[in-house]
KEPAVEX-871461 format. One line per field, with one value per residue: residue number from 1; x, y, z of N, C-alpha, C in turn. Coordinates in pm, 1 decimal. Each point is the difference from the previous one (the first is absolute). Layout:
nr: NUM_...
nu: X_...
nv: Y_...
nw: Z_...
cau: X_...
cav: Y_...
caw: Z_...
cu: X_...
cv: Y_...
cw: Z_...
This chain:
nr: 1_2_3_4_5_6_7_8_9_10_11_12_13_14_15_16_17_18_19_20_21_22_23_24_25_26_27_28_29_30_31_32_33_34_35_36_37_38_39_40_41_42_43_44_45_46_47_48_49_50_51_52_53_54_55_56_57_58_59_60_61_62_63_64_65_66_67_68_69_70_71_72_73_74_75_76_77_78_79_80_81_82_83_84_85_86_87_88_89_90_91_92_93_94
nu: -2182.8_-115.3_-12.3_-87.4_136.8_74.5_-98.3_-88.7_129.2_23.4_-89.1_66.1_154.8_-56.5_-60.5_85.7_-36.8_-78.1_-123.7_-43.0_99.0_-43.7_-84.8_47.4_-13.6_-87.0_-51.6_9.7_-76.5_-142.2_26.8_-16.0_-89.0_-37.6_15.7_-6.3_-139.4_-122.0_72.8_-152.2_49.5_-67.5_-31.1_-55.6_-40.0_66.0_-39.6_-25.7_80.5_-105.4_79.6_-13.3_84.5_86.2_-27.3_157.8_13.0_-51.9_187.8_-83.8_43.7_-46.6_-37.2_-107.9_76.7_71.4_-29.7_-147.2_72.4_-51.5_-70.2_18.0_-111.4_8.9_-4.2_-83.2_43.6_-91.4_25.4_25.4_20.2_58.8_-87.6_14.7_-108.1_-43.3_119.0_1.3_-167.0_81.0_101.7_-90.1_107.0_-59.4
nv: -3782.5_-80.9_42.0_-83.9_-60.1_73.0_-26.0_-149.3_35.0_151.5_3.1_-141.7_87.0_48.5_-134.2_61.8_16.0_-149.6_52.0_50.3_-127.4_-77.5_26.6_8.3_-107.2_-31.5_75.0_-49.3_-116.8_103.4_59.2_-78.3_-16.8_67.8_-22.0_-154.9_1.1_123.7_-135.5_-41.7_97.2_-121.8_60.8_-145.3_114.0_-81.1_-7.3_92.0_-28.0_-14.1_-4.6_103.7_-74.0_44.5_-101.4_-4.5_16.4_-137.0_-96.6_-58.9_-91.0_-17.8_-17.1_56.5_70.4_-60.2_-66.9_0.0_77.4_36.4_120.7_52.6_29.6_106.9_33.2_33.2_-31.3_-38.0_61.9_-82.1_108.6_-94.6_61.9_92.7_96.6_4.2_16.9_76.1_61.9_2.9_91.9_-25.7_16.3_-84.1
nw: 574.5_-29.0_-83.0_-38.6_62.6_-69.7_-94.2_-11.7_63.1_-173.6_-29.9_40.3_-36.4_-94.4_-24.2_-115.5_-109.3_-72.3_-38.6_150.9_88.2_-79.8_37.2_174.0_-72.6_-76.3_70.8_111.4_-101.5_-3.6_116.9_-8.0_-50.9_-4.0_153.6_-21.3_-69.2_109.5_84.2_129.3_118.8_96.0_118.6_70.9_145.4_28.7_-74.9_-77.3_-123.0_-68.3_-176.7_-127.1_-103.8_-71.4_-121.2_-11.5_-170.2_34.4_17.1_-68.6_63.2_-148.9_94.0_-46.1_-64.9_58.5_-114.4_48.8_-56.4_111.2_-66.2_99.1_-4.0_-36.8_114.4_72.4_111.5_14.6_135.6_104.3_135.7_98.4_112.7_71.6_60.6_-105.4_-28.4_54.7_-68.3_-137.7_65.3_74.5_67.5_-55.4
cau: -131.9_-42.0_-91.6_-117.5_21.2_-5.4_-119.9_-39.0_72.3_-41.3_-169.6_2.2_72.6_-61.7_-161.0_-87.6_-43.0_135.0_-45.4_105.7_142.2_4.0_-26.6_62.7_126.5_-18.9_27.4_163.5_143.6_-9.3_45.4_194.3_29.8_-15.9_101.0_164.2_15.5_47.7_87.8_-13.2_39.6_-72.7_142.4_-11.1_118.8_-13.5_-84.5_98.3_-35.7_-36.1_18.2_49.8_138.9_32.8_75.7_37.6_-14.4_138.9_-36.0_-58.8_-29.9_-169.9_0.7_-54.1_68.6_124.2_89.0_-12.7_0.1_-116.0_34.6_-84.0_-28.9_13.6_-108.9_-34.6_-63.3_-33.7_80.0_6.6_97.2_-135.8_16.9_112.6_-120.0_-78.1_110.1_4.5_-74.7_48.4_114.1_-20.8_-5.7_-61.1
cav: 61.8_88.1_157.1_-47.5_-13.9_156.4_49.2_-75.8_35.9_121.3_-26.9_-62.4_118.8_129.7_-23.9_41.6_-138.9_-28.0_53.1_188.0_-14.2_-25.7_168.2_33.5_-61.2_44.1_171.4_26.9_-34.1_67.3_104.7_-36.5_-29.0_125.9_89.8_-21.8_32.0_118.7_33.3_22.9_-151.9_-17.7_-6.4_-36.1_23.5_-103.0_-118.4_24.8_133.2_-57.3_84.0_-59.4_15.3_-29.3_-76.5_27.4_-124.4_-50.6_-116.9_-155.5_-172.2_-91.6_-105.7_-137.2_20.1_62.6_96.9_103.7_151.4_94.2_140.8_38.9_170.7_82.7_15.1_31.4_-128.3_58.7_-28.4_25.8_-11.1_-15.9_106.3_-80.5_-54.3_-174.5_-71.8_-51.7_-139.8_-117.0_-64.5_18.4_-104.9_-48.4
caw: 5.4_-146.8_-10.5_72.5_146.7_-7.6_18.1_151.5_118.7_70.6_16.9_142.7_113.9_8.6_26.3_-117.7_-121.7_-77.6_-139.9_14.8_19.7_-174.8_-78.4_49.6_-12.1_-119.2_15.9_51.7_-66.0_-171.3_16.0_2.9_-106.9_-23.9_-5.1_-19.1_-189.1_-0.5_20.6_143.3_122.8_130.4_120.9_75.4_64.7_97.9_-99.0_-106.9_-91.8_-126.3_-78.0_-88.6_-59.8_-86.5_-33.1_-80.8_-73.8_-53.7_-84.7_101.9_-72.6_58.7_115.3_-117.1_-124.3_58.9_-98.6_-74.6_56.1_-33.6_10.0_154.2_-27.6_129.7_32.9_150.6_111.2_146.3_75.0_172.3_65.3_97.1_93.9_113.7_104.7_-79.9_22.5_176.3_9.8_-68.4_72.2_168.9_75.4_166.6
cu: -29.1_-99.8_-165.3_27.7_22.5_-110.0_-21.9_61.4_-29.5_-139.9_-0.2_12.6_-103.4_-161.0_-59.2_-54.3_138.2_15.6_103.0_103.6_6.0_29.3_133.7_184.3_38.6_39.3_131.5_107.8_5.2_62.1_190.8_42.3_-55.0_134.6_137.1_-8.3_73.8_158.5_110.3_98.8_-114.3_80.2_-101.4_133.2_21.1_-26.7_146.8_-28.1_-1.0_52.6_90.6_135.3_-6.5_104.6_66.8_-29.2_144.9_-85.1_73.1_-25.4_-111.6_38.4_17.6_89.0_159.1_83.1_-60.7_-49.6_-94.9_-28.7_-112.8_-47.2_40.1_-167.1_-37.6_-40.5_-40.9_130.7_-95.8_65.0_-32.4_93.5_125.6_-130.0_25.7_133.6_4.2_-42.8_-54.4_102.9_7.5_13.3_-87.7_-4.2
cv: 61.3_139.3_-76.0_-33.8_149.7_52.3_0.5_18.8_86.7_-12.1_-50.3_116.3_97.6_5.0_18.8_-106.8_-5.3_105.5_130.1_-45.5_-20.4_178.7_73.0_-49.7_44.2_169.5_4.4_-64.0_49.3_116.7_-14.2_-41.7_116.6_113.4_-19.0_-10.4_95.9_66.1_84.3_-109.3_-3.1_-21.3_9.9_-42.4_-172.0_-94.4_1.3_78.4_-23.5_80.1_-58.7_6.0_-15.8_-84.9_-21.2_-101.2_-77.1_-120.3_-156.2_-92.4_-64.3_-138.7_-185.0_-3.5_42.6_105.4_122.7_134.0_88.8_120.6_38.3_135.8_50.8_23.1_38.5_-77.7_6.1_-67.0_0.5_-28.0_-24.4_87.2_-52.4_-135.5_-154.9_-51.5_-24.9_-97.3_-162.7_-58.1_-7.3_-179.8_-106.4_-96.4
cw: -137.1_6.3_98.4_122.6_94.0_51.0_108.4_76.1_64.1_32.2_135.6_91.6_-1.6_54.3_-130.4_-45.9_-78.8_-121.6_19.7_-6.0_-144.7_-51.4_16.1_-32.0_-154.0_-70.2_33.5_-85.3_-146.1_70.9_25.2_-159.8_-100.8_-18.4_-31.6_-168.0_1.8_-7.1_110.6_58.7_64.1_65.7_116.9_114.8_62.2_-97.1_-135.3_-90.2_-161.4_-42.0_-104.9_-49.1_-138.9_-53.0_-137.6_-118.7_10.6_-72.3_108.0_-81.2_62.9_68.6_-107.2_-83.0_57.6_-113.7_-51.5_107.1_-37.2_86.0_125.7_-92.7_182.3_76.3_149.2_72.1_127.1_99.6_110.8_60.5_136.8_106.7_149.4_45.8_-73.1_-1.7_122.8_54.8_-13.5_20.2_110.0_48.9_61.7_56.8
């Protein structure tokens, strides 16, 4: 499912238009992303919990170039972690 099927889904569930579920999808993902610059967790209970790490510099061989070695800067990455509920759910039998 891409971000426009998204849309249209939520819009279908809710009765809204596509334009609010658009509006509506949009806000909610400048607001997770907001806070994890910030340097926030989102901790959606059941669902999971966005947030960020830090990563150390190292060093790595370019894929293309087996011999040659090259330097990772260090840097921050978003993480997610998904909740018991959505595991459950994804691993549910049927």
């Amino acid at each position: 499912m891409n971000k426009a099927e998204l849309i249209s889904t939520l819009a279908e569930k809710t009765g809204n238009t596509k334009k609010d579920a658009e509006v509506f999808v949009s806000e909610f993902l400048d607001i997770i992303q907001t806070a994890l610059v910030k340097g926030d967790k989102v901790q959606l209970i059941g669902f999971g919990t966005f947030e960020t790490r830090k990563t150390a510099a190292k060093l790595a061989r370019n894929p293309r170039k087996p011999e040659e070695v090259i330097k990772v800067p260090a840097g921050t990455a978003p993480r997610f972690k998904p909740g018991k509920a959505l595991k459950d759910a994804v691993n549910k039998k049927k």
